[in-house]
KOLRO-187709 format. One record per residue (C-alpha): residue number from 1; residue in three letters; x, y, z. Coordinates in steps of 0.1 Angstrom, whole numbers, plus 5000, padded with zeros to 4 digits. Example, Ala and Ser with C-alpha at 12.3 -4.5 7.8 and 13.67 -1.06 7.14 Angstrom:
# residues 2
+-----+-----+------+------+------+
|   n | res |   c1 |   c2 |   c3 |
+-----+-----+------+------+------+
|   1 | ALA | 5123 | 4955 | 5078 |
|   2 | SER | 5137 | 4989 | 5071 |
+-----+-----+------+------+------+
This chain:
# residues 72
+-----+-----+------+------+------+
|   n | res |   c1 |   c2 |   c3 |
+-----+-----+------+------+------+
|   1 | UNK | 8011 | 9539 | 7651 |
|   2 | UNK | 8005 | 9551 | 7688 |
|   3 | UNK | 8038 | 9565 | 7685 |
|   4 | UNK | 8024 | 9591 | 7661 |
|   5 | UNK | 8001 | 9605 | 7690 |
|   6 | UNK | 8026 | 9608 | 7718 |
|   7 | UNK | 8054 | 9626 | 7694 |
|   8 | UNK | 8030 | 9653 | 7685 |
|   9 | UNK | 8017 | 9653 | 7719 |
|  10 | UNK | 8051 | 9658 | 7732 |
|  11 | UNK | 8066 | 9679 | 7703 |
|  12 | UNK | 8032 | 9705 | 7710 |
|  13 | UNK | 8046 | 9709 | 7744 |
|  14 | UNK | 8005 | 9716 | 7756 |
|  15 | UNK | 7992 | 9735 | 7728 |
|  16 | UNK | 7959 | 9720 | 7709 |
|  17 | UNK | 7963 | 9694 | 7690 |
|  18 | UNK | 7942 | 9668 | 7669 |
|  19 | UNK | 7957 | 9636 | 7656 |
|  20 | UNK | 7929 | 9616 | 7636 |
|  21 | UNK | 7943 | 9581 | 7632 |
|  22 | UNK | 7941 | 9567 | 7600 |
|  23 | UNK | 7952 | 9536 | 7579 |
|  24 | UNK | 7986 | 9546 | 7565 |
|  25 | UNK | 7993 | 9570 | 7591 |
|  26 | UNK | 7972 | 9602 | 7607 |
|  27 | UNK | 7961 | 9634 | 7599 |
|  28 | UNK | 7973 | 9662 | 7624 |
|  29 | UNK | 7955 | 9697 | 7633 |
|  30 | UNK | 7975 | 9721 | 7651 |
|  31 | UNK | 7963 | 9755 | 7659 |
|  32 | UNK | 7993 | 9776 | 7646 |
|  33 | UNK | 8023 | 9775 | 7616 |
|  34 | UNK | 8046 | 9775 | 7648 |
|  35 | UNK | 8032 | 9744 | 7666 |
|  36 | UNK | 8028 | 9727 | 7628 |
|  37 | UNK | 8066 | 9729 | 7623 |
|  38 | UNK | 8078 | 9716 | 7658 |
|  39 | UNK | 8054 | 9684 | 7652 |
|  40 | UNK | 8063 | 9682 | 7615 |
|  41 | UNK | 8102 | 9681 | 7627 |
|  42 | UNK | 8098 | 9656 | 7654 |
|  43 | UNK | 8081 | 9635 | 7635 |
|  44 | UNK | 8105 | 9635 | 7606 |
|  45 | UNK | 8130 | 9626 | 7630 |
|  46 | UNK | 8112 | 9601 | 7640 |
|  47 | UNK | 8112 | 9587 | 7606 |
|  48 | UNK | 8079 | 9595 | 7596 |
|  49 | UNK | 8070 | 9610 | 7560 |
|  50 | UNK | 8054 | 9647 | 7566 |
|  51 | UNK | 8033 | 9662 | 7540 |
|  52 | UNK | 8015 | 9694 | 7544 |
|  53 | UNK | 7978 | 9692 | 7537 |
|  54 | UNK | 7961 | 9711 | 7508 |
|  55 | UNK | 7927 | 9728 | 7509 |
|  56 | UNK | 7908 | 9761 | 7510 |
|  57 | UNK | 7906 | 9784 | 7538 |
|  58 | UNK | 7935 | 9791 | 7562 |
|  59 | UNK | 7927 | 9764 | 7590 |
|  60 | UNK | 7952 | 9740 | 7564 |
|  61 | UNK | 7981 | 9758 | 7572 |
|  62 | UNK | 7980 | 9746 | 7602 |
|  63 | UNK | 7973 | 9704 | 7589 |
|  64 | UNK | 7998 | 9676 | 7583 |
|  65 | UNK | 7997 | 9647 | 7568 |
|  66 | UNK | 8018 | 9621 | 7583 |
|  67 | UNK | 8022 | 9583 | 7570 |
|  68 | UNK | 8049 | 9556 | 7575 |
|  69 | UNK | 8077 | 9556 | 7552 |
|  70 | UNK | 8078 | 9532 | 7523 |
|  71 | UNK | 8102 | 9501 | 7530 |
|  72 | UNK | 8119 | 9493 | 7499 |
+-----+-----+------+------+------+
């Protein structure tokens, strides 16, 4: 799950980020639709399931939702 940190970490190349660790995975905050798309692709490379978060105000454009894929 640590891995989840240090890809987004990486993948934000400096700019602010916020990864709130969770259960089934981590929330991410980013601070612009640019940044949100280079973590959402490095983590879907990584294997990770990306899902954008849904909410009012336009602070959630720049959210992800990220969890561990289901193993079938």
């Amino acid at each position: 799950m640590e891995d989840i940190r240090r890809i987004v970490e990486q993948a934000a190349g400096g700019k602010p980020v916020s990864v709130q660790m969770l259960s089934y995975g981590a929330t991410v905050k980013t601070d612009n639709v640019e940044t949100r798309k280079q973590v959402a692709r490095a983590l879907e490379a990584a294997g990770f399931v990306v899902q954008p978060v849904y909410g009012e105000g336009e602070e959630f454009l720049y959210h992800l939702n990220v969890s561990l894929p289901v193993m079938h």
